[in-house]
Short mmCIF file of the C-alpha atoms (twelve columns), coordinates in Angstrom:
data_MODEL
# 
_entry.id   MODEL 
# 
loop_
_atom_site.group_PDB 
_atom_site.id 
_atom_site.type_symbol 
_atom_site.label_atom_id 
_atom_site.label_alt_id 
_atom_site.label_comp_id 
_atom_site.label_asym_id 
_atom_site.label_seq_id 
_atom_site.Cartn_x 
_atom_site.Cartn_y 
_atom_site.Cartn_z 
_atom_site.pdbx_PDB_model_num 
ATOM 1   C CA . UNK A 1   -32.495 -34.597 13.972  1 
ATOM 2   C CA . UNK A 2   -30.125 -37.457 13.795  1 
ATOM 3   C CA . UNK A 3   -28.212 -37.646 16.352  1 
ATOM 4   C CA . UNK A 4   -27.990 -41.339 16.240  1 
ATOM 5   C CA . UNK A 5   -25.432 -40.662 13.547  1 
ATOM 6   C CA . UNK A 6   -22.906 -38.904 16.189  1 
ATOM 7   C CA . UNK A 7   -23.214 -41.922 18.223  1 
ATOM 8   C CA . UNK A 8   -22.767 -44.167 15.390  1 
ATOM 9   C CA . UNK A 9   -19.880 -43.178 13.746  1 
ATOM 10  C CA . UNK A 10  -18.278 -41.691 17.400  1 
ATOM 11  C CA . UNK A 11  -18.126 -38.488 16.133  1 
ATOM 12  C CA . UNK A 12  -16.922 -36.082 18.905  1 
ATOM 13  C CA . UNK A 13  -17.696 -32.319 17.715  1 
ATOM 14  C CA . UNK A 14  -14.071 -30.075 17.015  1 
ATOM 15  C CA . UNK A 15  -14.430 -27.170 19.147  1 
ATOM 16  C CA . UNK A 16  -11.540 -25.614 16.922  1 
ATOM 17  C CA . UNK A 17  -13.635 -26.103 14.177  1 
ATOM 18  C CA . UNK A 18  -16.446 -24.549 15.558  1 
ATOM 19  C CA . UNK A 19  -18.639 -27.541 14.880  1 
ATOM 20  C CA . UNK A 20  -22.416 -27.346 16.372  1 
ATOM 21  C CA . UNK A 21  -24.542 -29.575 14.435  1 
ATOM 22  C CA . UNK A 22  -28.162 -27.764 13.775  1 
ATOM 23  C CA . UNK A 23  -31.114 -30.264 15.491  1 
ATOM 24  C CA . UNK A 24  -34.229 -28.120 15.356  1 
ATOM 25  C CA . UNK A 25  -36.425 -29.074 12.367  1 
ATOM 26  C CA . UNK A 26  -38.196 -25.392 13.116  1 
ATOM 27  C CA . UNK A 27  -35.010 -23.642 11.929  1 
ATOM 28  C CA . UNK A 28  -34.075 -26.020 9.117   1 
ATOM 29  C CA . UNK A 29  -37.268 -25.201 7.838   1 
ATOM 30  C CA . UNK A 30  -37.099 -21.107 7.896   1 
ATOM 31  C CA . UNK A 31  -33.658 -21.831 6.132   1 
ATOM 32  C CA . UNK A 32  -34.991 -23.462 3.321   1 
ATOM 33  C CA . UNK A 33  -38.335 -20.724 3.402   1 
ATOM 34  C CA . UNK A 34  -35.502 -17.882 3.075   1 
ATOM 35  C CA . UNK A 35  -33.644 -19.364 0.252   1 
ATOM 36  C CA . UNK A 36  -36.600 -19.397 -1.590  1 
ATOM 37  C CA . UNK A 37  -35.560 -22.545 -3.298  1 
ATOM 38  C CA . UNK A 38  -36.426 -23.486 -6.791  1 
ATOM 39  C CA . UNK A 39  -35.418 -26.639 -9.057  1 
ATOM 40  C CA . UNK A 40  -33.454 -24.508 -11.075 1 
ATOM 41  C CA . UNK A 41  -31.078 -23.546 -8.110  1 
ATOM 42  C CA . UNK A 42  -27.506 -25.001 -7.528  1 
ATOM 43  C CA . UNK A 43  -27.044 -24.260 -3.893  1 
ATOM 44  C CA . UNK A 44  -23.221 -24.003 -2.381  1 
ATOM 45  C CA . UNK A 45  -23.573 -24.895 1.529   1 
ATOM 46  C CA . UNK A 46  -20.737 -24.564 3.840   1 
ATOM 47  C CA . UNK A 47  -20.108 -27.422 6.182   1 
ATOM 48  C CA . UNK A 48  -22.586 -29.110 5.224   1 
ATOM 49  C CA . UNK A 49  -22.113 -31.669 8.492   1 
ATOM 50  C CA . UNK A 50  -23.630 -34.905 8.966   1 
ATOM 51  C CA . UNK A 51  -25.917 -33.771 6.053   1 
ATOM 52  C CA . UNK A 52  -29.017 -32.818 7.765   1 
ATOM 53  C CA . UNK A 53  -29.935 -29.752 5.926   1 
ATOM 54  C CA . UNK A 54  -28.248 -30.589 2.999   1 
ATOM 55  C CA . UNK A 55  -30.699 -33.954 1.992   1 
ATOM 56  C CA . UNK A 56  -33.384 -31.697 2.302   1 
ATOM 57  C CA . UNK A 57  -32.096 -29.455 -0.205  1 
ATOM 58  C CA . UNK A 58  -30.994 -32.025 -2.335  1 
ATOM 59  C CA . UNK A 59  -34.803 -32.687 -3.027  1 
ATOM 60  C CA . UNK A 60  -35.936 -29.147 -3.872  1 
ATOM 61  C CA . UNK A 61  -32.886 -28.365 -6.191  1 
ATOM 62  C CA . UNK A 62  -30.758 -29.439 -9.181  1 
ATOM 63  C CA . UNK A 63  -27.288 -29.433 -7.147  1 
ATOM 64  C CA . UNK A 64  -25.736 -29.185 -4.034  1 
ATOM 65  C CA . UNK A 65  -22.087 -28.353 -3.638  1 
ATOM 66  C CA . UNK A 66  -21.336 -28.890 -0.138  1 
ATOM 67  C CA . UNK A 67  -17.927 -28.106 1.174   1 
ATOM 68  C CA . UNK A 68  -16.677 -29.710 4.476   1 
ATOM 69  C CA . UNK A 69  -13.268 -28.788 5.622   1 
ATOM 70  C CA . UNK A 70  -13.433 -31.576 8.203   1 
ATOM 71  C CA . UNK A 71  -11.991 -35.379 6.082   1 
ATOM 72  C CA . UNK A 72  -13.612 -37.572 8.779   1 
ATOM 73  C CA . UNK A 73  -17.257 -35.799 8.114   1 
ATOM 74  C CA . UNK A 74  -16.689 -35.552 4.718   1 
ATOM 75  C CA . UNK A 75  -15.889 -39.355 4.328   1 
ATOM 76  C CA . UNK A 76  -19.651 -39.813 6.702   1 
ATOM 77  C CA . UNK A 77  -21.588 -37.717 4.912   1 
ATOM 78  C CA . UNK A 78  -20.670 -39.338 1.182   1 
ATOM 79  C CA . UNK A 79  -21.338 -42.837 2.718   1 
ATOM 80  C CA . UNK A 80  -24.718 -41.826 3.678   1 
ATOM 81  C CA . UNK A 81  -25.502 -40.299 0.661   1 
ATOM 82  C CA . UNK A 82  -24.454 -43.049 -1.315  1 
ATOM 83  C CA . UNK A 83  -26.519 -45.440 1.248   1 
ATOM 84  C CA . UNK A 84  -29.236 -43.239 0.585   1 
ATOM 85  C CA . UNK A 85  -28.902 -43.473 -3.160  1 
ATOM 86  C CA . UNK A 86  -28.522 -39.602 -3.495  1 
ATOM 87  C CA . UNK A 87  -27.286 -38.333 -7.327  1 
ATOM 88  C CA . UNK A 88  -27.570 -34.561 -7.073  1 
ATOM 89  C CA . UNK A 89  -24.643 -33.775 -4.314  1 
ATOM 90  C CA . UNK A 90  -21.686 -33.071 -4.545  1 
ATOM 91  C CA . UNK A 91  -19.313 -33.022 -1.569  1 
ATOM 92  C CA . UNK A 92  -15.964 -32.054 -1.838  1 
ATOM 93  C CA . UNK A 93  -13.322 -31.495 1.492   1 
ATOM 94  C CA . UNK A 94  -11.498 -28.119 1.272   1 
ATOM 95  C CA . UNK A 95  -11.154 -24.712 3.371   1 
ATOM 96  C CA . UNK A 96  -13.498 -22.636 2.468   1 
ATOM 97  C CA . UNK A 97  -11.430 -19.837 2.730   1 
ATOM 98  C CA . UNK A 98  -9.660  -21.454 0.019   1 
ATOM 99  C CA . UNK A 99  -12.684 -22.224 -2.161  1 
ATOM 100 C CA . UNK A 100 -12.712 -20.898 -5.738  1 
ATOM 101 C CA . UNK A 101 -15.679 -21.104 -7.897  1 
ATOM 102 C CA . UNK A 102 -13.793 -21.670 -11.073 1 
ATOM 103 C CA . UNK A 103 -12.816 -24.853 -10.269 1 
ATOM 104 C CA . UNK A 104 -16.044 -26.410 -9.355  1 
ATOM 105 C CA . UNK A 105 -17.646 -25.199 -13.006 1 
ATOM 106 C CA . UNK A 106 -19.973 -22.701 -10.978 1 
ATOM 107 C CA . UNK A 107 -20.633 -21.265 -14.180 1 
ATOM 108 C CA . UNK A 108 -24.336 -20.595 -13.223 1 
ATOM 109 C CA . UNK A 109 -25.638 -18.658 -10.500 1 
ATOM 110 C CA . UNK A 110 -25.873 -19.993 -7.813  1 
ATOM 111 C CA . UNK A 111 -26.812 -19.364 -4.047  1 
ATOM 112 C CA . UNK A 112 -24.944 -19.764 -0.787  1 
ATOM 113 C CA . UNK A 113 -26.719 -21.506 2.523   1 
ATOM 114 C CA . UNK A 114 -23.541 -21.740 5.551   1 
ATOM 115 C CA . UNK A 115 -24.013 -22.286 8.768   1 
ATOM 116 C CA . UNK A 116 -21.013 -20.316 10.310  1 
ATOM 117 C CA . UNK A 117 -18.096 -20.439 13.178  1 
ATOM 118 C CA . UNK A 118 -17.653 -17.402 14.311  1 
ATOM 119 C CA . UNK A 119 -14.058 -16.742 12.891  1 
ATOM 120 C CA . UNK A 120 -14.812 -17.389 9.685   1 
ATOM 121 C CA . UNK A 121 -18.077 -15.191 9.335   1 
ATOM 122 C CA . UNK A 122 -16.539 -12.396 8.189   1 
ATOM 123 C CA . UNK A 123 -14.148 -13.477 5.700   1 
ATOM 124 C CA . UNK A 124 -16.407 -15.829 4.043   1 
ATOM 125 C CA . UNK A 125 -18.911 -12.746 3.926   1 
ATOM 126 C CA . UNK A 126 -15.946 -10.466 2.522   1 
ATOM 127 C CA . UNK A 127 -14.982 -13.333 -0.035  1 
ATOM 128 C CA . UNK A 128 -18.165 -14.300 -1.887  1 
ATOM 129 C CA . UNK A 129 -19.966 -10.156 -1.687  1 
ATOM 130 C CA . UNK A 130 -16.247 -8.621  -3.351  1 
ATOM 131 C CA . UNK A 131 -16.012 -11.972 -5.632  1 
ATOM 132 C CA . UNK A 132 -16.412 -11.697 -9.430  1 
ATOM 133 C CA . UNK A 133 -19.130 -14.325 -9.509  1 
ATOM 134 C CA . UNK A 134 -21.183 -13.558 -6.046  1 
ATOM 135 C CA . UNK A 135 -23.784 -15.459 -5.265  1 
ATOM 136 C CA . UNK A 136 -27.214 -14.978 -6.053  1 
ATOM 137 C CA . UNK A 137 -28.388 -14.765 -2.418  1 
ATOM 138 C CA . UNK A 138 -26.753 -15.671 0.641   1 
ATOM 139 C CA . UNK A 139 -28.542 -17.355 3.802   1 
ATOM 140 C CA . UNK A 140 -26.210 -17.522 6.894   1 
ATOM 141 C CA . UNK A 141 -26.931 -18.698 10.196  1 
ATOM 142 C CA . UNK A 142 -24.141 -16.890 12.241  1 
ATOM 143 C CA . UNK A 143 -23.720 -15.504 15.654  1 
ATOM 144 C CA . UNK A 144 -26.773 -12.993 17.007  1 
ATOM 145 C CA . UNK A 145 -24.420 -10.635 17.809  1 
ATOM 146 C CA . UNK A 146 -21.872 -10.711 14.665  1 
ATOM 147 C CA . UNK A 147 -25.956 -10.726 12.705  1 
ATOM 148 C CA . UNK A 148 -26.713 -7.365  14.695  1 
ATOM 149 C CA . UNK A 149 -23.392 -6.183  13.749  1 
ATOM 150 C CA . UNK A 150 -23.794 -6.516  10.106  1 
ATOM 151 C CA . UNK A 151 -27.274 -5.045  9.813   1 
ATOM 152 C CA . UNK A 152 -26.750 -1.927  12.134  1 
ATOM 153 C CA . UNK A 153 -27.169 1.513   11.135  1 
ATOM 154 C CA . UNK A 154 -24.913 4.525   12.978  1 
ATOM 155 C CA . UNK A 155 -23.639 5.165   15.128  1 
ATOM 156 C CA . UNK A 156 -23.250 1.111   15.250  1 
ATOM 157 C CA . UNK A 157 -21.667 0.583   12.259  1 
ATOM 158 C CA . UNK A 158 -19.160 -1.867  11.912  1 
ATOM 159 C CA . UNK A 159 -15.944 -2.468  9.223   1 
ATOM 160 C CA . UNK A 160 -18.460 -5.580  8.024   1 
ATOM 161 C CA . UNK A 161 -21.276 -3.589  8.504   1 
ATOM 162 C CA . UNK A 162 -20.224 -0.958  5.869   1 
ATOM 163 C CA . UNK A 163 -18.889 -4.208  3.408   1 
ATOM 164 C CA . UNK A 164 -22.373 -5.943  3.710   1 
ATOM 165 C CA . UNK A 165 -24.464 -3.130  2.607   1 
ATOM 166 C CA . UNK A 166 -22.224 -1.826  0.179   1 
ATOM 167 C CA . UNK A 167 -22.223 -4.946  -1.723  1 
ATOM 168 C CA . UNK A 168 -25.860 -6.594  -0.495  1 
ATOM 169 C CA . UNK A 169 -28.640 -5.676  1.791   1 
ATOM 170 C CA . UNK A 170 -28.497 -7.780  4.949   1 
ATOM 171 C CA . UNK A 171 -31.676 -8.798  6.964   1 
ATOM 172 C CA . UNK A 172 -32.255 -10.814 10.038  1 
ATOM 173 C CA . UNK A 173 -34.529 -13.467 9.135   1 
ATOM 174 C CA . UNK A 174 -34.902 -14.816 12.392  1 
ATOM 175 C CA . UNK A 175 -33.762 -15.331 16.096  1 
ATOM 176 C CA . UNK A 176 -32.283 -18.823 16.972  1 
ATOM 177 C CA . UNK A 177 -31.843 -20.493 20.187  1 
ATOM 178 C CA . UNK A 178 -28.952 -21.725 21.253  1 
ATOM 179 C CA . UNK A 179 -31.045 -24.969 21.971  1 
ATOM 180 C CA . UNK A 180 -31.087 -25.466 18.635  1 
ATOM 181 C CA . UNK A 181 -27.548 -27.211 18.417  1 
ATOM 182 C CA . UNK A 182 -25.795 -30.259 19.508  1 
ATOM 183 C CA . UNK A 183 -23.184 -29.446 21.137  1 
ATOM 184 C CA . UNK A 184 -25.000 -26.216 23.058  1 
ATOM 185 C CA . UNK A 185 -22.904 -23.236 21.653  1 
ATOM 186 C CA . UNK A 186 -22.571 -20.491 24.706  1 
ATOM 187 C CA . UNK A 187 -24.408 -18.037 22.581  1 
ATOM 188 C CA . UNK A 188 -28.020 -17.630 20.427  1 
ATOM 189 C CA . UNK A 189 -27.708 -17.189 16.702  1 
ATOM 190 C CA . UNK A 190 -29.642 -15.572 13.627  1 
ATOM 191 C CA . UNK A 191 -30.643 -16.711 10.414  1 
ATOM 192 C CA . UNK A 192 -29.001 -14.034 7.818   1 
ATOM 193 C CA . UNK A 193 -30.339 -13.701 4.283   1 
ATOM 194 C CA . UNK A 194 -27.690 -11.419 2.082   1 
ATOM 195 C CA . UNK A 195 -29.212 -10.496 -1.254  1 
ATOM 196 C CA . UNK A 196 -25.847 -9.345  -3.390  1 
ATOM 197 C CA . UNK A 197 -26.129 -6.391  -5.249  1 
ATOM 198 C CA . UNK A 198 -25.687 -7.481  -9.121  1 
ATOM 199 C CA . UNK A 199 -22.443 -6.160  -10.766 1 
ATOM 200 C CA . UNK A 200 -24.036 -3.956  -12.662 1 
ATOM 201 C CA . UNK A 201 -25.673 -2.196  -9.913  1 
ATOM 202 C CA . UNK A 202 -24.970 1.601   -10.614 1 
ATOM 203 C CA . UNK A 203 -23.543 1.858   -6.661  1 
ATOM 204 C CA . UNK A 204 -20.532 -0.700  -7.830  1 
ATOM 205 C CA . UNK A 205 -20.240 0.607   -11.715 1 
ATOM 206 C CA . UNK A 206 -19.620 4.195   -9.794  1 
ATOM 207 C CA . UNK A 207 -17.599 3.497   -7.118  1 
ATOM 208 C CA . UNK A 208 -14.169 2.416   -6.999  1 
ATOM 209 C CA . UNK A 209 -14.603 -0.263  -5.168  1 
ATOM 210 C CA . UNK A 210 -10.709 -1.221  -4.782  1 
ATOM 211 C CA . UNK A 211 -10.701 2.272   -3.341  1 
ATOM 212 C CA . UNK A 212 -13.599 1.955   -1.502  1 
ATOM 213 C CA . UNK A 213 -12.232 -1.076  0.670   1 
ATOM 214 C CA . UNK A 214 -9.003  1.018   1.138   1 
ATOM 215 C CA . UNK A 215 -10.185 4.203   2.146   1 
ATOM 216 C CA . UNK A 216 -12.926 1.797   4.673   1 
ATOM 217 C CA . UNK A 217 -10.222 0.106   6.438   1 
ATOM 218 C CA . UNK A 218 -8.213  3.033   6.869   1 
ATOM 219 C CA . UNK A 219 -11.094 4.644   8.812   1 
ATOM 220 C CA . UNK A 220 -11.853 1.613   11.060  1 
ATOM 221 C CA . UNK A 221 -7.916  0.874   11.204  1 
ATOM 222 C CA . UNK A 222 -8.376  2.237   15.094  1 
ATOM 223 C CA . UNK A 223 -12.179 2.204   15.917  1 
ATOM 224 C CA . UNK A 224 -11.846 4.171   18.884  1 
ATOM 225 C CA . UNK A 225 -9.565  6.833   17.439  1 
ATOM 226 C CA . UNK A 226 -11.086 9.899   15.104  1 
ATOM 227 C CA . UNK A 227 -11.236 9.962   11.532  1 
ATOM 228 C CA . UNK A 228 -8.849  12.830  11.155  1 
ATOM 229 C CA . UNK A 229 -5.626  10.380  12.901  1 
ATOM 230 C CA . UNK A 230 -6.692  6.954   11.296  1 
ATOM 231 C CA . UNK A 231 -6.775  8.901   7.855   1 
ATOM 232 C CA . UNK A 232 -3.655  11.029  8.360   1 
ATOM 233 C CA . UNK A 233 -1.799  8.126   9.130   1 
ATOM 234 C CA . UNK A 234 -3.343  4.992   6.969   1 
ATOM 235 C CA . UNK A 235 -3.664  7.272   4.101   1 
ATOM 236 C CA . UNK A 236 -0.141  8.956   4.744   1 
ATOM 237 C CA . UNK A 237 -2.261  12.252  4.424   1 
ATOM 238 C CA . UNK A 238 -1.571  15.740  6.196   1 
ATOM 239 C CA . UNK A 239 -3.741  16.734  8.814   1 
ATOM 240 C CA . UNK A 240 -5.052  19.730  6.596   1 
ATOM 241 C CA . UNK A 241 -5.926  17.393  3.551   1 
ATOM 242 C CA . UNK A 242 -8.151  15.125  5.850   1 
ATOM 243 C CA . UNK A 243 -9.717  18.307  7.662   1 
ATOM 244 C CA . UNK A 244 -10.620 19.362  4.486   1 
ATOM 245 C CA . UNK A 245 -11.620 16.213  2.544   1 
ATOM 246 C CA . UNK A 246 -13.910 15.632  5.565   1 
ATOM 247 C CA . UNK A 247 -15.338 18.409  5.889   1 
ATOM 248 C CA . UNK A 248 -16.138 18.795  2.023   1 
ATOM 249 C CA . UNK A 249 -18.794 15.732  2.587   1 
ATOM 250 C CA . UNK A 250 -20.131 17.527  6.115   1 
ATOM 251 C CA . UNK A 251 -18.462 15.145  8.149   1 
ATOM 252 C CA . UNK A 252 -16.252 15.826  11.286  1 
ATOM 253 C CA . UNK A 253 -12.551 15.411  12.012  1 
ATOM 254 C CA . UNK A 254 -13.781 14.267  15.115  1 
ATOM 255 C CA . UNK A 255 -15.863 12.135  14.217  1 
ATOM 256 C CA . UNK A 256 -15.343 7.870   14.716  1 
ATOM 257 C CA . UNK A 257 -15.958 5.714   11.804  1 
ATOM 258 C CA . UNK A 258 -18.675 4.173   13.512  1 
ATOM 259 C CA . UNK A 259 -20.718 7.011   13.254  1 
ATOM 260 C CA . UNK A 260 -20.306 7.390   9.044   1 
ATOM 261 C CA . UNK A 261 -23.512 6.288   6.807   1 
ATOM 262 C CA . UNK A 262 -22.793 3.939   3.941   1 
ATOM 263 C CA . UNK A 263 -23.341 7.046   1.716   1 
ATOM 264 C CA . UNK A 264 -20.670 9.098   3.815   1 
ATOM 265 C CA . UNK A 265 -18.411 6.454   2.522   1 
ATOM 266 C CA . UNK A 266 -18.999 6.595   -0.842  1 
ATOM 267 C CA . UNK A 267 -18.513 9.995   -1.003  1 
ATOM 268 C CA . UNK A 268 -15.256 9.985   0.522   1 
ATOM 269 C CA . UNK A 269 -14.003 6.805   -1.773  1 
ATOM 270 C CA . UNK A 270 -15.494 9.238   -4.650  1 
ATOM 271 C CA . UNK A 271 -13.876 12.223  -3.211  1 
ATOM 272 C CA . UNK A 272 -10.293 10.871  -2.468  1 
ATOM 273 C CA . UNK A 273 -9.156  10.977  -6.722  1 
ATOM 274 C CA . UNK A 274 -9.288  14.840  -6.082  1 
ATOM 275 C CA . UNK A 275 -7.302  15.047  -3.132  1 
ATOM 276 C CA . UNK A 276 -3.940  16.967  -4.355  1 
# 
């Protein structure tokens, strides 16, 4: 990959960022395999870089919107696409924690390709799954671990783990080594595809799903502590209710969120309206 351009426009990699620039034409090639990209497809890529990954997509889609929170890559990147004579990208500098898809006409659907720090993996996850306009598919390289995380089953679940597969079904698409990148991150990563559940999935039409994200983060509000005191408290329930609202769905006051199946909590968030 080119890492002439680092060198020639002195570019020193923000650690607080967490900027590690993808060199391994291997891996830029699964990404683009599990996008399944057609020349229909507006693609929205997160940090897009020096640009690497996001000329190659330029030339198997209509669009790219690539959004770069760092100015001094941002400024790079739309030189060398305008050296390069490129038409169909469009780079814009913002947080994209701050991103809304109203604003940049994402009227069509659209698909979402981010190669992501570690503290932002789960709130960009959270954002675009819960959004009102989520994406078509997702493809996220993020850290293995935080990848594991999101696709385990009890009793590994995670807080993200339950928000992924409620609103998508996560898959690893593959293992990537750490070798891959320039600067070495300490850790491997995984490519993760996310196909979003449409909104008018039957699971999401059902479910409350306001209540759903309530009633979830109550339970993992102290991971280590049972069900019966993270509900009692979070929910401002009495011990009794929660024993019984529990047990209703054959689930244990003892139990620790970690151990619930996505289905355990959609019967609770379905359960809770007749709690009196």
């Amino acid at each position: 990959m080119k890492l002439d351009l680092l060198r020639k426009y002195k570019i020193h990699p923000n650690k607080r960022l967490g900027q590690n620039f993808l060199i391994s034409k291997t891996i830029l090639r699964e990404i683009i395999k599990a996008a399944n990209l057609k020349p229909s497809d507006i693609i929205l890529e997160i940090g897009p870089g020096l640009g690497v990954l996001t000329k190659e997509l330029a030339k198997k889609v209509k669009k790219v919107i690539a959004i770069e929170k760092d100015k001094k890559l941002t400024d790079i990147l739309k030189k060398e696409l305008d050296n390069d004579k490129i038409k169909n990208i469009q780079v814009i500098n913002q947080d994209i924690l701050k991103f809304e898809s109203s604003s940049f006409n994402l009227k069509e659907s659209y698909k979402l390709i981010a190669n992501l720090p570690y503290y932002i993996t789960g709130p960009v996850i959270r954002m675009f799954l819960e959004s009102t306009k989520p994406p078509e598919l997702m493809v996220l390289m993020v850290q293995k671990e935080v990848g594991k995380r999101i696709c385990a089953q009890p009793p590994k679940m995670s807080k993200l783990a339950v928000f992924s597969q409620f609103y998508g079904k996560p898959e690893i698409v593959k293992f990537v080594s750490k070798k891959s990148f320039r600067p070495q991150p300490k850790v491997d990563s995984v490519i993760l595809r996310i196909e979003p559940l449409a909104l008018t999935d039957k699971r999401l039409i059902k479910t409350n799903r306001k209540l759903f994200s309530k009633i979830v983060r109550a339970g993992f509000s102290q991971p280590r502590k049972q069900l019966i005191n993270n509900f009692s408290k979070s929910l401002e329930l009495s011990r009794e209710k929660v024993e019984k609202w529990l047990k209703e769905y054959k689930i244990q006051p003892n139990q620790r969120a970690e151990s619930l199946t996505l289905e355990d909590w959609i019967d609770l968030t379905n359960g809770y309206c007749s709690l009196s």
